[in-house]
C-alpha positions in Angstrom: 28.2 -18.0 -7.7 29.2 -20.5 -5.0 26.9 -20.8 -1.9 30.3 -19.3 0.0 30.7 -16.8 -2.3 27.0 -15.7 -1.8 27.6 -15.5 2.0 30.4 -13.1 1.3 29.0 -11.1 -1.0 25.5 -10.8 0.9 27.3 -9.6 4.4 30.6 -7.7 2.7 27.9 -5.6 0.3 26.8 -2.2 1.8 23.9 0.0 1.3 23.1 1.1 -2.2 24.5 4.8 -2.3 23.0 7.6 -4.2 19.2 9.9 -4.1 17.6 6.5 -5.1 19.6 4.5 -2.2 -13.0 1.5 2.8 -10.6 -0.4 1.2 -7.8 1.5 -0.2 -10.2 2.4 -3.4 -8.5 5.9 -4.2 -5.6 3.5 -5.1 -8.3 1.2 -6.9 -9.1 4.1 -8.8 -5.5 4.1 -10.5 -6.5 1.2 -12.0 -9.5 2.7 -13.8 -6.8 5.0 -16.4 -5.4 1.7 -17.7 -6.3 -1.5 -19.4 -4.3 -4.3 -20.3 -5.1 -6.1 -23.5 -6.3 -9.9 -22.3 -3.6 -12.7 -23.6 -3.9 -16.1 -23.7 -2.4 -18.0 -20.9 -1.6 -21.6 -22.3 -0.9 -24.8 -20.1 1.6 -26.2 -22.2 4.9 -25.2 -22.0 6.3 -22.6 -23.9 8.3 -23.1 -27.2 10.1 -19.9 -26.6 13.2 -19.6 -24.1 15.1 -16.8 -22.4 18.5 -16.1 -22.6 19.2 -18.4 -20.0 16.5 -21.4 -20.1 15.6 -22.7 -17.3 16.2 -26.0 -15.9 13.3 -27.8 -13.6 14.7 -29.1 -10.2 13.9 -32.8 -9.2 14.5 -32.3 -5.6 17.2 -34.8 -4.2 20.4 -35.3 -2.5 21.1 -34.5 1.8 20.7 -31.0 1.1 17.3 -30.8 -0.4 16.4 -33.4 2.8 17.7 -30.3 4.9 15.5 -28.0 3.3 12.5 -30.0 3.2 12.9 -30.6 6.9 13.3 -26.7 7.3 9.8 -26.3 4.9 8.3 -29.4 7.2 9.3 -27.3 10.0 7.4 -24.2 9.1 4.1 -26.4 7.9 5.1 -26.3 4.3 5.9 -29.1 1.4 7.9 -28.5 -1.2 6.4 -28.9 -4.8 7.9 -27.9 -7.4 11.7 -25.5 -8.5 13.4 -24.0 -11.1 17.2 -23.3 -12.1 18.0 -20.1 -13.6 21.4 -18.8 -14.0 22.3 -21.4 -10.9 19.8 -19.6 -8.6 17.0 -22.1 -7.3 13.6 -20.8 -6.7 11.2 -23.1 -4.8 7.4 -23.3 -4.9 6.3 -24.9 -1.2 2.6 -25.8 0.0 1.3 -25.2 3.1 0.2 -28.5 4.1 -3.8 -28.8 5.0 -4.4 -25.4 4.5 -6.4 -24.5 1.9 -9.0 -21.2 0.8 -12.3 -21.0 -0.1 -15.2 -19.1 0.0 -17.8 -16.8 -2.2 -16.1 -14.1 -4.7 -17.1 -10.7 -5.4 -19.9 -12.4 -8.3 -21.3 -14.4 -5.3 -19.4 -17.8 -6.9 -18.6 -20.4 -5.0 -15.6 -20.8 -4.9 -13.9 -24.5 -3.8 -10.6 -25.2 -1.9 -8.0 -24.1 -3.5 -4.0 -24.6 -1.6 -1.9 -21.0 -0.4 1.6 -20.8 -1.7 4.9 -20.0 -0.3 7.7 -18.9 -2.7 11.5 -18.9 -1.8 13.3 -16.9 -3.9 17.1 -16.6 -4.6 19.8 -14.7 -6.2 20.1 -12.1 -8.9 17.2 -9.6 -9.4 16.5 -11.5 -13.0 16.6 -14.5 -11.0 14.1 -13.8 -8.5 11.8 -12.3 -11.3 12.3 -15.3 -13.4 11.4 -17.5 -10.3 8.1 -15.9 -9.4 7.0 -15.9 -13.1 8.0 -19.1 -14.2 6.8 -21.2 -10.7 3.3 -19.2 -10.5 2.7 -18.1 -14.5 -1.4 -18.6 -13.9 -1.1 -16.0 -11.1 1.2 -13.4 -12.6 -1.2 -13.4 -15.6 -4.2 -13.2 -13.9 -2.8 -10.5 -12.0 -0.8 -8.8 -15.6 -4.9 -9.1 -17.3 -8.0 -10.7 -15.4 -7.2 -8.6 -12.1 -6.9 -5.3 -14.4 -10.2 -5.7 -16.7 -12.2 -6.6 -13.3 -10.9 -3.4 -11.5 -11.7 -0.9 -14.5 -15.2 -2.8 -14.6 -15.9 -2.3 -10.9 -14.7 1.4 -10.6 -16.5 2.4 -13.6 -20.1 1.8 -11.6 -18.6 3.9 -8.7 -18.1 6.8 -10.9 -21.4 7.1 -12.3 -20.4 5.2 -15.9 -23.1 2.7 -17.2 -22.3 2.4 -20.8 -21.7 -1.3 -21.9 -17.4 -1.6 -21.3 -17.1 -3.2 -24.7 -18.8 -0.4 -26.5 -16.6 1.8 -28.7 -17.0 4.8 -26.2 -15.6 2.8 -23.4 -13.0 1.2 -25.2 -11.7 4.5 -26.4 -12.0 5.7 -22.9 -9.5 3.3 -21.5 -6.9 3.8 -24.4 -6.7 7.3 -23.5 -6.1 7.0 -20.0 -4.1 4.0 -20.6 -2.0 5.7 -22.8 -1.5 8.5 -20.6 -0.6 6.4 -17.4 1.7 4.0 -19.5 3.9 7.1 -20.4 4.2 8.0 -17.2 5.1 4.6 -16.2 7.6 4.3 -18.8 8.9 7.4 -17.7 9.4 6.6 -14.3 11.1 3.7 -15.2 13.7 5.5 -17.3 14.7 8.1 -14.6 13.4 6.5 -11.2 13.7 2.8 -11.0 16.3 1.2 -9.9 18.1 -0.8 -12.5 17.8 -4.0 -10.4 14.2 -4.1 -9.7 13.7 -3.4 -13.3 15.5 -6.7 -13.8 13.3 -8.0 -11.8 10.3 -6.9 -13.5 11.9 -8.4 -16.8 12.5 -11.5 -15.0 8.7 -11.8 -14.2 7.6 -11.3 -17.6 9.7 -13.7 -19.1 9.5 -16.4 -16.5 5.8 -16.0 -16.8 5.8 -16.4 -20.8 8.5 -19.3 -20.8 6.1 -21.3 -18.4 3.1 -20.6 -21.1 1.3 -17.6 -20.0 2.1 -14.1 -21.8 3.4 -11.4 -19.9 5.0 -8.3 -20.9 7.6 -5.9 -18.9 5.1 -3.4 -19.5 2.2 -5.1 -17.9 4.2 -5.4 -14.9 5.7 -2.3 -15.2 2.4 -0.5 -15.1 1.1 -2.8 -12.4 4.0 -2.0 -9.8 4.2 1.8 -10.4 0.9 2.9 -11.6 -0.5 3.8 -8.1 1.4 6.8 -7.6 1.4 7.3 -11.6 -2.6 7.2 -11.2 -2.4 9.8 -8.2 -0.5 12.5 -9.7 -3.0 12.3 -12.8 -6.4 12.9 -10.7 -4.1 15.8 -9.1 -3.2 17.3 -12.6 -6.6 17.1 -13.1 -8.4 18.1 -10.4 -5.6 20.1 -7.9 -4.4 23.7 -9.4 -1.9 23.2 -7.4 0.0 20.9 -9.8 1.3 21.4 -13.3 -0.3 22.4 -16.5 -0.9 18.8 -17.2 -4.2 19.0 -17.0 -5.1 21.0 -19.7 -3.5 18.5 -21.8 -5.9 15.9 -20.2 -8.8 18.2 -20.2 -8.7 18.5 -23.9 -8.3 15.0 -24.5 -11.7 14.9 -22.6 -13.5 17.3 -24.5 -12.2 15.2 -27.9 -13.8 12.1 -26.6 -16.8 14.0 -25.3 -17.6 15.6 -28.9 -16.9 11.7 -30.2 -19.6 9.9 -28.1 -22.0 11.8 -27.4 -23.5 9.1 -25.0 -20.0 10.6 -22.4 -22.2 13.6 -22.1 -23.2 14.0 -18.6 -21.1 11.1 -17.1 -18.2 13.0 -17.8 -18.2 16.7 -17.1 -15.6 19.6 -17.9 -15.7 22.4 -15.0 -13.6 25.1 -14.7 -10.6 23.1 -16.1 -11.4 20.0 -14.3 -12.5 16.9 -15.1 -15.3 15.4 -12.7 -17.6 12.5 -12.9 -21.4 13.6 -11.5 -22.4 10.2 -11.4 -20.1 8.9 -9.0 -21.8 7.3 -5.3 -21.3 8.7 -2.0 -17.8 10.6 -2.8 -15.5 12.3 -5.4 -12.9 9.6 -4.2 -14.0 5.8 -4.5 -13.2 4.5 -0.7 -10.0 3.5 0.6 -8.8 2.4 3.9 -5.8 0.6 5.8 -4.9 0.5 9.3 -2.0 -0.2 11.2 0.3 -0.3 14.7 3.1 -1.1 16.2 3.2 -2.1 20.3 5.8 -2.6 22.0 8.0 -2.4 25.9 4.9 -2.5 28.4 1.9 -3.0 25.7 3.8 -6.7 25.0 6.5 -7.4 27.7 9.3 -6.3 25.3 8.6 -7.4 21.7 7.9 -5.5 19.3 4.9 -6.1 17.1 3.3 -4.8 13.9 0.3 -5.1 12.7 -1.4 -4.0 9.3 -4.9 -4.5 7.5 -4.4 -3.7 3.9 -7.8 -2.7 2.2 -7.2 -3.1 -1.4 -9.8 -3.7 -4.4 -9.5 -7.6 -5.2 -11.3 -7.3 -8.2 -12.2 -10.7 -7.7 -8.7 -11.6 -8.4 -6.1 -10.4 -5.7 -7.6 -13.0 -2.8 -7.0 -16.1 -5.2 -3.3 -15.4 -6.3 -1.4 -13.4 -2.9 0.9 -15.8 -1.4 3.8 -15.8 1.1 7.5 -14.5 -0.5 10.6 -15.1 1.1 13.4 -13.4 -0.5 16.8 -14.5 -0.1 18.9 -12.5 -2.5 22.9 -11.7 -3.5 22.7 -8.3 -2.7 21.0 -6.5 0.2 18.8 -7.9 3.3 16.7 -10.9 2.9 13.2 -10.4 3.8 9.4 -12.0 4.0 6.2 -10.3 2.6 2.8 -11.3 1.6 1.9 -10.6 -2.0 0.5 -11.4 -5.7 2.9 -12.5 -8.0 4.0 -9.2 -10.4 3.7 -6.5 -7.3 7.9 -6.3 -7.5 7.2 -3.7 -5.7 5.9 -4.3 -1.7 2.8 -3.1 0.3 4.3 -5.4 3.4 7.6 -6.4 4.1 10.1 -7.2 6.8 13.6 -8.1 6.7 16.2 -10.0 8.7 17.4 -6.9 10.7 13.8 -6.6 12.1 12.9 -3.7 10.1 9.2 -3.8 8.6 7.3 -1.4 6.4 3.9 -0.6 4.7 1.8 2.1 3.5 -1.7 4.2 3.7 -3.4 6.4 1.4 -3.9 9.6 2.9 -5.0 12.0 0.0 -3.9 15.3 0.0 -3.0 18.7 -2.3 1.0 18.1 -2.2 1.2 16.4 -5.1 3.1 16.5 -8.3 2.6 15.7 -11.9 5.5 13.7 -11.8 5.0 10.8 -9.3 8.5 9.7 -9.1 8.8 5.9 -8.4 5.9 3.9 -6.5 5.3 3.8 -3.3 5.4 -0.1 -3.5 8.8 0.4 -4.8 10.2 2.7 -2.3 9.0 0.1 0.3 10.7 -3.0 -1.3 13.7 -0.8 -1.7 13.7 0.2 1.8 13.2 -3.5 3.3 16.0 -5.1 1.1 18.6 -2.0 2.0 18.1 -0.2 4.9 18.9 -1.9 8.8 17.3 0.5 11.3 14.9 2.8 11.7 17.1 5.6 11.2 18.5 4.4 7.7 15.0 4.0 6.8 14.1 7.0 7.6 16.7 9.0 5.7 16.8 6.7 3.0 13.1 7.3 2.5 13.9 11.5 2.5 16.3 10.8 -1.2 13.7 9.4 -3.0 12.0 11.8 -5.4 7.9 11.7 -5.0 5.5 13.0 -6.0 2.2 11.6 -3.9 0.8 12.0 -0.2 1.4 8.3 1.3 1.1 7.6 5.5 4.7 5.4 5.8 4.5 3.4 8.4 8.3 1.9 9.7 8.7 -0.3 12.5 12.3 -1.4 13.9 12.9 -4.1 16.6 15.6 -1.9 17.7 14.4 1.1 19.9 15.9 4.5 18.2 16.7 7.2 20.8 14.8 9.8 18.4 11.8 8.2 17.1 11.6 4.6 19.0 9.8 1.7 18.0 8.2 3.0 14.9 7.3 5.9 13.0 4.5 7.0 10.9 5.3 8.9 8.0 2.9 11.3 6.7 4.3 13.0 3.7 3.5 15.1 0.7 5.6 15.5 -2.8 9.4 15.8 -2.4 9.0 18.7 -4.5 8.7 21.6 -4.9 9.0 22.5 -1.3 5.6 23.4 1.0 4.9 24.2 4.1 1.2 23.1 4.4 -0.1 26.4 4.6 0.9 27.8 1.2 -1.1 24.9 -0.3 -4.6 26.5 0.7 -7.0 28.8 -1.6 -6.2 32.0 -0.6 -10.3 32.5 1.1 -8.7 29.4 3.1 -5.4 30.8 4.4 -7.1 34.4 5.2 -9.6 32.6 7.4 -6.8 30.4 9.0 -4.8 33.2 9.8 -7.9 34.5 12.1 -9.1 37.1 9.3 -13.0 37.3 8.5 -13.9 36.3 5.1 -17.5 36.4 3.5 -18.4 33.1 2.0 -22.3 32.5 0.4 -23.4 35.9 1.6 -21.8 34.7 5.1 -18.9 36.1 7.3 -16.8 33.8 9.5 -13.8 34.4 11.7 -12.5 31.4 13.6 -11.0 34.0 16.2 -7.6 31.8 16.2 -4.6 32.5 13.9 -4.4 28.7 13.3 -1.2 29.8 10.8 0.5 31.6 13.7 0.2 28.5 16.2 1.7 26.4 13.5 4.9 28.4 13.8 4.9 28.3 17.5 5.5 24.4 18.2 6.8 22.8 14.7 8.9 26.0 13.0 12.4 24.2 13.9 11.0 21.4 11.7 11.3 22.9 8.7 14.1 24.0 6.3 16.3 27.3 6.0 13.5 27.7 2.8 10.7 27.8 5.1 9.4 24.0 3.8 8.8 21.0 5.1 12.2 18.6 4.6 11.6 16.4 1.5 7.9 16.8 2.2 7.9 14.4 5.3 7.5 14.7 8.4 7.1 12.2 11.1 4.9 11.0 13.6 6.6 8.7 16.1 6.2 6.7 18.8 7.7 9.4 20.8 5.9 12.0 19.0 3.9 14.0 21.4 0.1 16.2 19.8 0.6 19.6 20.1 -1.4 20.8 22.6 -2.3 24.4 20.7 -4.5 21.9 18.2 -5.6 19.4 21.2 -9.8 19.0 20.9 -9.6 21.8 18.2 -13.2 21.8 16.8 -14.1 24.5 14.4 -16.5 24.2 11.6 -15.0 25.1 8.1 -17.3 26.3 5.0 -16.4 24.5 1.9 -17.9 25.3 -1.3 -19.5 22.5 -3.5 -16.1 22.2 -5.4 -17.8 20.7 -8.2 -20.7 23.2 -9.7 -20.7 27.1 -9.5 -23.5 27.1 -7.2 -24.2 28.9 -4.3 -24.2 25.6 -2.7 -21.8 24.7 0.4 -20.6 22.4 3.3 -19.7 22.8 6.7 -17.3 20.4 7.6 -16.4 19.8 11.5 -13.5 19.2 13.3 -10.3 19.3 10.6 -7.8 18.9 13.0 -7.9 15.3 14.6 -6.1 14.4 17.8 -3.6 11.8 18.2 -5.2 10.0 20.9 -1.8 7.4 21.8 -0.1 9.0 25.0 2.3 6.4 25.5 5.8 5.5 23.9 4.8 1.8 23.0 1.6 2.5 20.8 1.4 4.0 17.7 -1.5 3.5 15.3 -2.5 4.9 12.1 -5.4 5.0 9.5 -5.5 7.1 6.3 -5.6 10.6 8.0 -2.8 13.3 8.7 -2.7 14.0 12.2 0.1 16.2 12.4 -1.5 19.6 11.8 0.7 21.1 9.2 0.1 18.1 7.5 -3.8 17.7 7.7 -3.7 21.5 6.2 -2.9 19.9 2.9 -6.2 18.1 3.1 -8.2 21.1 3.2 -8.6 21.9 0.0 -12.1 22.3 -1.1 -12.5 19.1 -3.3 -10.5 16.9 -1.0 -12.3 18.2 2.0 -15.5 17.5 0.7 -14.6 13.8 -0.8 -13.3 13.0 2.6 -15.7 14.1 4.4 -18.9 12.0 2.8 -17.5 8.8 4.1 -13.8 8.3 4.3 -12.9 11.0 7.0 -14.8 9.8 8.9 -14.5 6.1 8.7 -11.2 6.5 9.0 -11.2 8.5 12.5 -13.9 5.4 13.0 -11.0 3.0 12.6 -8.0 4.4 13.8 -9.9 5.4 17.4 -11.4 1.8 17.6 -8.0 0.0 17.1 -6.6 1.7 19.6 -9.2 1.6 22.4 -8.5 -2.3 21.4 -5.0 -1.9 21.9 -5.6 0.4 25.1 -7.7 -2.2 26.5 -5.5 -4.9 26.5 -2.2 -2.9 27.2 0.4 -4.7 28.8 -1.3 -8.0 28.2 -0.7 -8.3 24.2 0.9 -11.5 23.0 1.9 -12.2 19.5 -0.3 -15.0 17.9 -1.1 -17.7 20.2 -0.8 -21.4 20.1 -3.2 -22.1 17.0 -1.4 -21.3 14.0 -5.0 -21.3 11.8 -6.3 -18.3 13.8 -4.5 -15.3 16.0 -6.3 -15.7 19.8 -8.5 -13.6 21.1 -9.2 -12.6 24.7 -8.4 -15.3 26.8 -6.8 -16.1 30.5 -3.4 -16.5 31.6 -3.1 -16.6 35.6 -6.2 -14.6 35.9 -5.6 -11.8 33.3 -7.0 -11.2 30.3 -4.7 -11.3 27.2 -5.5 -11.5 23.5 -2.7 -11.7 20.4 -1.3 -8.7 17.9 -3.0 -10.9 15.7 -6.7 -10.4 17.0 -6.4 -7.1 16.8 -5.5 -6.1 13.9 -8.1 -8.4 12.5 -10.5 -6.7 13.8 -12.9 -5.8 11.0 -13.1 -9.5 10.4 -16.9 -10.0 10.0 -16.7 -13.9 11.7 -18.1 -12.6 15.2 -15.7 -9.5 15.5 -17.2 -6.1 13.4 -20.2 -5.7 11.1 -17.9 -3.3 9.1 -18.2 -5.2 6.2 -21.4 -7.0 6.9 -23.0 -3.3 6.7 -21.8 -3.4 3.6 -23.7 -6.5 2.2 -20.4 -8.9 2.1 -21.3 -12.4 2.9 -19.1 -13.6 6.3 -17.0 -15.7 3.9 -16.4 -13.3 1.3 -12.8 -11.6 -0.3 -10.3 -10.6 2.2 -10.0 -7.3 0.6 -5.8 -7.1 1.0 -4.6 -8.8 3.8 -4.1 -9.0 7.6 -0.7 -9.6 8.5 0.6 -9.0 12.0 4.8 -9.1 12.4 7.2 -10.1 15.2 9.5 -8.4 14.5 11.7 -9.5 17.6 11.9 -13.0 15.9 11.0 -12.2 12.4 8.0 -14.3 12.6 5.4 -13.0 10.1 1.6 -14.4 9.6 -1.2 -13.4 7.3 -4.9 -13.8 6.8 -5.6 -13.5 2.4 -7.8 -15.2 0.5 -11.1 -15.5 2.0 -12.3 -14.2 5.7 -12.9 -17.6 7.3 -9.3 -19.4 6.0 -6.8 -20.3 8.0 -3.8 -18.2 8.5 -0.4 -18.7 7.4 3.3 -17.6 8.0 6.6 -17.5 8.1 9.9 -18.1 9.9 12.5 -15.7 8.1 15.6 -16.7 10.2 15.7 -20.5 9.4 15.9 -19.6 5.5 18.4 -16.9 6.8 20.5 -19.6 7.9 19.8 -21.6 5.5 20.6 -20.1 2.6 23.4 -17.8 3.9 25.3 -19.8 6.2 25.3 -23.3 5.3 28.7 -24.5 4.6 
């Protein structure tokens, strides 16, 4: 395909029709049910080709000048390229920018350079060219990043034996076995067909530069988050499907194998729990994120979002900067490991940007439907506004609680700026209330109910005063529309839950014991009163919502740490943001570092940068100092802040005291689409 013929193809196509147009550890967890047999990754080329082989690019000629000047332009120098199938894929360096620091074994580790991939045309091409360019990383990520994960997770929940002992080993087949069927079954009714090219392309691009990959490890890698999620629900939910029995008697098979499982692993009731496990049911998990915009920055519209994700000591070395330019669809820019097809931060040309929170909760379904990382990248490369977003986001079958959070430069009349999504399974259809035990919906709906020899009556018909502000908002079934609903910037707290503070009795969801919890204050507020700040953490805040994350066991995990933390978070970003409202510039002049508080005509301004880093332990939050992490440790995810005015985005990965990095998205816009 001609470069004109890409220009007309890319503006002439529409949107894909059709239903498929702290630290985020609960997600970590998903990686404890698989493992990934460890392949060789050789530095030699490999003797093997795909269909199409590729051809390596000895950059020349006025037009590769052009584009070096464009990579000069944006701090980067161009390294290396391949051909495949005529689509060029470039590997840039940013130039005097390197990461260090001390992993998660307390090595040292020495400077390394950050990456920038620009990707072109077809789906298999683009796959192809993030394989084949960075093979070290996409097997790291396909093998080493897996086996660290399991191994890290498995002290968390209580499990000690020796990982290479026959008990362990047969532990991880059977849950790998179970999440890989539910991978592969995804992919054969979810995925679409071109980001399973894509996936393909990875693999073998990968291989063909040396370093086995299969489609399945990335495959499992890109949807087994929401895969992983609807298995703890099977197993631990009643809400869900029968599934877990099937799981439940797999357990008791490897229990009466190795003995030595015995009171790591225990059988209750139907459920599968783990006694051993510190501080919580759930491993922690956090993210946090805003948007600002009109008064909070003088017009533009920004985004910011920490993404706390398990590195596994792996994750911080290979995440680099990816700018997509492909046939079909938007281009876009997002921060990632090679092998995550699949997006956790994205923007695209039309100034639409979009990431995700775990927010745990009973709506769930054994069938995950595709990944939420999935839904995201599907979302960025198809959708132009807000709106399309948001309705393209409804036809996607799901099966996992998520927080969405959507940000357009373009101001919609309905929802504004940007929108959190907090959201449930697709189906079947709830209403929030018809997920709780029934002792939980009679003492919601202001009945007394005896509880450990105990009566309580909150005196309020919580269930009544649900119907009396948000009944238009659900369906002519009585449930919630495709299991979303959403939280805007124009969204306004009802004031029949505002400063709500009753005290809820939870039994000890794990041991038939007498045994309970009091838990305080379910119903957070949203604490943003204006239309240019929205913020979010890994909590519901809409109240029908946050009913979904009363049951028992998910009221007690969240309650020993990450409820908490996250209220923690999500009120001390925004007092940031409240602070400095009206007086919030983008980045700043030093492209290393976002700037902090500092005076322009005798006011006090700081960058959308700044404050979204701000559990950075280098002088701005003990958060993870508390914690025992050294000041130069593991990123865990990334810090990325968006313009998404100009398209500019920039991201702190790899270790906390490296410089940050970005990109331009327009330039390779024009670039790539509209040279002649």
């Amino acid at each position: 395909m001609d470069m004109g013929t890409k220009i007309a193809y890319h503006y002439s196509a529409g949107k894909r029709g059709g239903s498929m147009g702290k630290y985020f550890y609960c997600i970590g967890v998903f990686f404890i049910l698989f493992v990934v047999a460890i392949t060789g990754c050789s530095s030699s080329s490999s003797s093997s080709q795909s269909s199409s082989s590729p051809q390596e690019n000895n950059p020349g000629g006025e037009e590769t000048t052009v584009f070096e000047d464009l990579l000069a332009s944006q701090g980067l120098e161009l390294i290396d390229s391949v051909d495949i199938n005529g689509d060029i894929g470039y590997l840039a360096v940013y130039i005097d920018k390197k990461s260090s620091g001390i992993n998660a074994w307390g090595e040292v580790i020495e400077p390394f350079d950050k990456y920038c991939l620009i990707l072109t045309g077809s789906p298999y091409s683009i796959g192809y060219q993030t394989g084949y360019l960075l093979p070290e990383y996409t097997h790291r990520m396909a093998t080493e990043f897996i086996d660290n994960i399991i191994f890290d997770e498995l002290k968390l929940l209580g499990i000690d034996i020796p990982p290479d002992s026959p008990a362990a080993r047969a532990l991880f087949n059977l849950l790998y076995k179970k999440l890989a069927e539910k991978c592969w079954e995804a992919q054969a009714k979810y995925i679409p067909e071109y980001l399973w090219q894509e996936m393909q392309g990875v693999a073998d691009g990968a291989s063909d530069a040396g370093c086995e990959v299969t489609d399945e490890n990335v495959l499992v890698i890109n949807q087994a988050i929401d895969a992983l999620l609807s298995i703890l629900a099977s197993l631990l939910l009643p809400q869900t499907t029968a599934d877990a029995m099937d799981m439940t008697d797999d357990f008791q098979q490897l229990l009466d194998t190795y003995p030595e499982l015995e009171g790591r692993i225990l059988i209750n009731n139907g459920k599968i729990l783990f006694p051993g496990a510190t501080g919580s049911p759930f491993p922690k998990f956090g993210c946090n994120e805003f948007v600002v915009d009109g008064r909070a920055t003088g017009g533009d519209v920004y985004h910011g979002r920490d993404f706390m994700f398990a590195t596994a000591s792996v994750y911080q070395d290979v995440t680099c900067m990816m700018v997509y330019l492909p046939d079909e669809g938007n281009p876009f820019v997002a921060v990632s490991p090679p092998g995550f097809v699949g997006k956790v931060t994205g923007m695209n040309d039309k100034g639409l940007s979009m990431a995700q929170d775990v927010s745990i909760g009973s709506a769930c379904n054994a069938d995950p439907g595709p990944s939420s990382m999935l839904i995201i990248r599907d979302i960025v490369q198809h959708c132009d506004t807000l709106e399309d977003g948001i309705q393209t986001f409804r036809s996607f079958p799901r099966g996992t609680p998520w927080v969405y959070f959507m940000v357009d430069d373009e101001e919609d009349e309905i929802y504004g700026h940007g929108a959190a999504l907090e959201v449930g399974r697709s189906a079947p259809g709830f209403s929030g209330p018809d997920l709780l035990p029934d002792w939980e919906y009679w003492l919601f709906s202001g009945l007394p109910i005896e509880i450990g020899g105990e009566v309580y009556h909150l005196g309020v018909d919580l269930i009544e005063r649900l119907s009396r502000f948000d009944e238009e908002e659900l369906n002519d079934e009585g449930v919630i529309e495709s299991g979303a609903m959403i939280r805007s910037s124009k969204w306004i707290f009802p004031s029949e839950f505002s400063n709500l503070n009753i005290s809820l009795p939870v039994p000890n969801p794990f041991f038939p014991l007498s045994q309970r919890f009091d838990l305080a204050n379910p119903f957070p507020n949203q604490n943003e009163t204006s239309p240019d700040i929205l913020v979010a953490a890994n909590h519901y805040i809409i109240p029908r919502m946050r009913l979904t994350q009363l049951d028992p066991l998910i009221a007690f995990g969240y309650w020993l740490e990450p409820f908490p933390e996250s209220i923690w978070r999500y009120e001390t970003l925004l007092d940031l943001i409240l602070q400095y409202y009206e007086r919030i510039v983008f980045f700043g002049p030093d492209p290393d570092a976002p700037v902090g508080p500092h005076e322009i005509d005798d006011r006090e301004y700081v960058s959308a940068g700044w404050l979204i880093d701000f559990l950075n332990p280098n002088g701005r939050s003990t958060f993870y100092i508390d914690k025992g992490k050294p000041l130069n440790g593991e990123v865990e995810g990334h810090h990325a802040v968006m313009n998404n005015t100009t398209r500019e985005f920039r991201a702190l990965y790899g270790y906390y005291q490296d410089p940050w990095v970005g990109v331009k998205l327009m330039p390779f816009v024009e670039w790539y689409y509209e040279a002649d």
